[in-house]
C-alpha positions in Angstrom: 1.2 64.2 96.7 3.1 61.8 94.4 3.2 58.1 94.9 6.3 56.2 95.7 7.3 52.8 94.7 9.1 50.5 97.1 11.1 47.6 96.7 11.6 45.4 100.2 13.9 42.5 100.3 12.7 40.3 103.3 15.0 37.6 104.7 13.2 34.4 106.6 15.2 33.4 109.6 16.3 30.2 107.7 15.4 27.8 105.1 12.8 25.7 107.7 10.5 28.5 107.3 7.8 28.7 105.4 8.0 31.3 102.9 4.5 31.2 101.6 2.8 32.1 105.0 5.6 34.5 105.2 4.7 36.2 101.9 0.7 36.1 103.2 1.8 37.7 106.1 3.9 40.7 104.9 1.6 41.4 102.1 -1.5 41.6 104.7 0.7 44.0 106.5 1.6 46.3 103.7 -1.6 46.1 102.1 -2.8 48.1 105.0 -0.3 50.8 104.3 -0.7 50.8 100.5 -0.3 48.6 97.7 1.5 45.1 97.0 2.0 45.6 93.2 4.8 42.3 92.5 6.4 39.8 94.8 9.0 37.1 94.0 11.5 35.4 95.0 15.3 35.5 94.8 17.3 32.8 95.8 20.0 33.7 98.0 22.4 30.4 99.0 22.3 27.0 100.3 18.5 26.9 99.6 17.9 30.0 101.3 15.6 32.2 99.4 14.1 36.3 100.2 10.5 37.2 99.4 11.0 40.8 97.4 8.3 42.7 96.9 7.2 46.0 95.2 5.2 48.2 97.2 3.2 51.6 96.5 2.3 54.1 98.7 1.4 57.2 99.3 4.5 59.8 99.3 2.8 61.8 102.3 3.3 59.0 104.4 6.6 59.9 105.2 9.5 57.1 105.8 9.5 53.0 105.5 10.9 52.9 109.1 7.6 52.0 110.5 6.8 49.7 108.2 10.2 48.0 108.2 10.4 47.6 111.9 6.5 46.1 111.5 8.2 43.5 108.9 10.8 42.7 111.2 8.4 41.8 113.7 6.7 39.5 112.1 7.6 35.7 112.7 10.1 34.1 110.8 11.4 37.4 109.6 15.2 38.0 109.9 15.9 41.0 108.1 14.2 43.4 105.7 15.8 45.6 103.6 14.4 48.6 101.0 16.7 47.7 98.2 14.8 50.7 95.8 12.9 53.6 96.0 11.1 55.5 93.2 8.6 58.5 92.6 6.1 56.6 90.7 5.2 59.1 87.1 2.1 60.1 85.5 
């Protein structure tokens, strides 16, 4: 099987939290499931910013559903969205 490349886009609740521990946090989980390759961060308004990062796994693993709803779960968390999704080549 083929590897996939994910892009997350994860939303804090508001500006009070604290996106660092946030990042820490997400990455553990998604480290367990595969491979944080980038994160940064993309300012949205009014000082609020997402954490979006790049993630690789393992085709055969099927859907990001359970690894979304994990995200979501975590504290802080708001939203989180897969903004792009590609076969990784070679």
């Amino acid at each position: 099987m083929a590897e996939v490349i994910i892009t997350f886009k994860v939303m804090p609740e508001d500006i009070e939290v604290d996106l660092n521990k946030l990042e820490k946090e997400v990455k553990e989980f998604l480290n367990k499931h595969g491979e944080v390759g980038k994160t940064e961060r993309e300012k949205i308004a009014f000082g609020l910013e997402a954490v979006v990062m790049i993630f690789v796994m393992d085709e055969s693993k099927g859907s990001t559903d359970f690894i979304e709803d994990n995200i979501r779960n975590i504290d802080g968390v708001q939203s989180v969205e897969v903004t792009d999704v590609r076969r990784a080549i070679g």
